[in-house]
C-alpha positions in Angstrom: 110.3 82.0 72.7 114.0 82.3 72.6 116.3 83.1 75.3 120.0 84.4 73.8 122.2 83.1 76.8 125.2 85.9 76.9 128.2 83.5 78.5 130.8 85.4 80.1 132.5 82.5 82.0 132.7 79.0 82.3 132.5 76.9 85.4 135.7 75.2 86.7 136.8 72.6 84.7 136.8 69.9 87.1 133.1 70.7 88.4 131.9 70.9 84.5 131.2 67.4 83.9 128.8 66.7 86.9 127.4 70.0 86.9 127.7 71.4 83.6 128.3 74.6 82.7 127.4 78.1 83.4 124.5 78.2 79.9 123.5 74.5 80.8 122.5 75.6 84.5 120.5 78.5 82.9 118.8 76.0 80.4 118.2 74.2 83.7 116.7 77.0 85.5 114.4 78.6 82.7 113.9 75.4 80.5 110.1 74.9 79.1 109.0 73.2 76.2 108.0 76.1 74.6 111.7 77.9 75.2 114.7 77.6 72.8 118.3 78.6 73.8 121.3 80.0 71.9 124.6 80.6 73.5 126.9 83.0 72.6 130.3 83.0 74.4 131.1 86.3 74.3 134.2 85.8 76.5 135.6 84.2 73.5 134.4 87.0 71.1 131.1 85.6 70.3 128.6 88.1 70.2 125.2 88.4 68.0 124.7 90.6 65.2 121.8 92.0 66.7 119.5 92.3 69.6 116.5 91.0 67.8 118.3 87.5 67.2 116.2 86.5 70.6 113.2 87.4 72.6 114.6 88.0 75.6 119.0 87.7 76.6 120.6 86.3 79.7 124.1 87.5 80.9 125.7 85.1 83.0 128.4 84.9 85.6 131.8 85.1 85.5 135.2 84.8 87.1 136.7 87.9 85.6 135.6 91.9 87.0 133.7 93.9 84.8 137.1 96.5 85.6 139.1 93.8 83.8 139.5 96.0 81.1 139.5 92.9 78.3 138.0 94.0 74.7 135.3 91.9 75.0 133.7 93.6 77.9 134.1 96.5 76.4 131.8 95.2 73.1 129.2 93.4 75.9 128.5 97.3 77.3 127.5 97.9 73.8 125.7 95.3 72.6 123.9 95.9 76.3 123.1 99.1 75.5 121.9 98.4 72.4 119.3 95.5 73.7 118.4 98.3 76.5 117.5 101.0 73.9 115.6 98.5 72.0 113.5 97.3 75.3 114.1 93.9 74.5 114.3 91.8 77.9 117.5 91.1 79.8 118.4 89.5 82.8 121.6 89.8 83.9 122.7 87.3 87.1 126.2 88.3 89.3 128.7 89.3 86.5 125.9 90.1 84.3 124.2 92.1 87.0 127.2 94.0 87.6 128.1 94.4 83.9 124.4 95.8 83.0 124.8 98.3 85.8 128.3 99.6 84.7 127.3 99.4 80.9 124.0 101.7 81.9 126.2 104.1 84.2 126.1 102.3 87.4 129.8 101.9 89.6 131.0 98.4 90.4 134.0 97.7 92.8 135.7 94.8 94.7 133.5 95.6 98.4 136.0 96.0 101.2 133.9 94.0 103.1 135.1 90.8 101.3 133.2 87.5 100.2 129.7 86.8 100.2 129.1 83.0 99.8 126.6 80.3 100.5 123.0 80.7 101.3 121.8 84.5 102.1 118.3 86.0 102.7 117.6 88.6 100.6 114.6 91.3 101.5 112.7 91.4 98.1 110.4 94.4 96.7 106.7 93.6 96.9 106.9 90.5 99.0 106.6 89.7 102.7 109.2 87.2 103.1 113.1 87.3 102.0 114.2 85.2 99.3 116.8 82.7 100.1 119.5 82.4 97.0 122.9 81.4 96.7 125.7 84.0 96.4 129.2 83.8 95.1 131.1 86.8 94.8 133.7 89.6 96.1 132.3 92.3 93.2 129.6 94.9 94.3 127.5 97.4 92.4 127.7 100.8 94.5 126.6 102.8 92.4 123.0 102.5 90.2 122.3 103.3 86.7 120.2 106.3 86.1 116.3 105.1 86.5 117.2 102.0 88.7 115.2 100.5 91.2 116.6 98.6 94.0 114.5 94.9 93.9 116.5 93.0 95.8 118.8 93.7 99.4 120.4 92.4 102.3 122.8 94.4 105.3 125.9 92.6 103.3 124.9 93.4 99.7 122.5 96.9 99.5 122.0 96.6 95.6 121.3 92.8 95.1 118.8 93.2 92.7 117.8 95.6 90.4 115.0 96.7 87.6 115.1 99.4 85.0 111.8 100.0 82.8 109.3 96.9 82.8 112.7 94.9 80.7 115.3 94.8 82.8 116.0 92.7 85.7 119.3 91.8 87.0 120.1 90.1 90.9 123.9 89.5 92.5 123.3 86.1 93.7 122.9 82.9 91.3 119.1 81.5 91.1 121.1 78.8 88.6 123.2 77.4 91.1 122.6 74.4 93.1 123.5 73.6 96.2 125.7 70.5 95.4 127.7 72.8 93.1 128.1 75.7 95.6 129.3 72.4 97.9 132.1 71.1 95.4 132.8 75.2 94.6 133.4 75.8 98.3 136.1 72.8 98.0 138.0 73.8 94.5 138.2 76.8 95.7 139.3 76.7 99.4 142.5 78.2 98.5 141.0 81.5 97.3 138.2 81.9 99.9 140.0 80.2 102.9 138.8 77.3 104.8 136.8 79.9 107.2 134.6 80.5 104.2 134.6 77.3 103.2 133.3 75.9 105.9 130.4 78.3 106.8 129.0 77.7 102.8 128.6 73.9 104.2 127.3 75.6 107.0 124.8 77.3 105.7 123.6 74.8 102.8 122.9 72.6 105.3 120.6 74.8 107.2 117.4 75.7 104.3 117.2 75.0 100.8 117.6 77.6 98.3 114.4 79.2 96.2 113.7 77.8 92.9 113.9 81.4 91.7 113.1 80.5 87.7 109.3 80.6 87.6 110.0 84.7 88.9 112.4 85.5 86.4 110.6 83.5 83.3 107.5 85.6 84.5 109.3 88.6 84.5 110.5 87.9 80.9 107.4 86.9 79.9 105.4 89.6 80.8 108.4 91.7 79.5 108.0 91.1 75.9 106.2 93.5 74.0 102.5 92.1 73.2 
């Protein structure tokens, strides 16, 4: 199989050495012998000439807002909605969750509510127990696409996951993220988040471990591709 790894944003350069960046954590996550990735950095203008290049596509995160308004966002939406009409799988993770929604007619705004950082429980659809993912982000989908279902909540985030058909799957917080990067995140980035927010993402990484989330997306894409 081949997973085309959509890369909207780069980790911060002084993180990407240790920790690599944002496609390598996704070839982390979903890596299997029998998996090849492509990356196309579609931040820089990068984009495939078709959907069909790969058997399934992953949008990553991002530090810009899909409101940015930059030309490449606005050629992402379509090649989305091209991979959409063709049913071909897609995960989409934070930026790429958001960007899905707004490219299928979903609303996404900067929540009033501020950041949601560190470790969070999420109640998931069709399982007893929350799932406990990182989260990184300011950016909220509040409105959903026609034919969305909600997969994936908490009381800060209400649309933290979401499916459309049996090929779509897209979640706000980062399955791909570790917990020492969230760490040495929280620190680069003190002066944007504020050492109050900084200080509970230590907090909270030190209280449970995150969910290795990949074997639930790879089955997803999996059982996503037509037989």
């Amino acid at each position: 199989m081949r997973i085309g790894i959509l890369q909207t944003g780069n980790s911060p350069d002084e993180l990407r050495d240790v920790h690599g960046d944002y496609n390598e954590m996704f070839m982390r996550l979903l890596g299997r012998p029998d998996i090849a990735f492509e990356t196309f950095a579609v931040l820089a203008d990068d984009f495939p000439a078709r959907p069909s290049v790969a058997d399934a596509w992953v949008v990553t995160g991002s530090s810009c807002g899909v409101y940015d308004g930059f030309p490449w966002i606005a050629k992402l939406y379509a090649f989305l909605r091209r991979v959409h009409e063709e049913r071909t799988p897609l995960v989409g993770i934070c930026f790429g969750h958001q960007a899905i929604a707004e490219a299928l007619g979903g609303k996404v705004e900067k929540f009033s509510g501020g950041w949601s950082c560190g470790l969070k429980r999420y109640d998931m659809a069709g399982r007893d127990a929350p799932a406990s993912l990182l989260a990184w982000h300011q950016d909220q989908v509040v409105a959903l696409p026609p034919n969305a279902e909600i997969i994936a909540s908490s009381d800060f985030c209400r649309f933290a996951g979401l499916r459309v058909g049996d090929h779509i799957l897209t979640l706000q917080p980062h399955p791909e993220f570790t917990p020492e990067f969230l760490r040495a995140l929280a620190a680069a980035r003190r002066e944007v988040i504020g050492d109050a927010m900084s200080a509970s993402i230590i907090d909270s990484l030190s209280a449970d471990l995150p969910e290795d989330f990949g074997p639930y997306i790879l089955d997803f894409i999996y059982a996503a591709i037509p037989k």
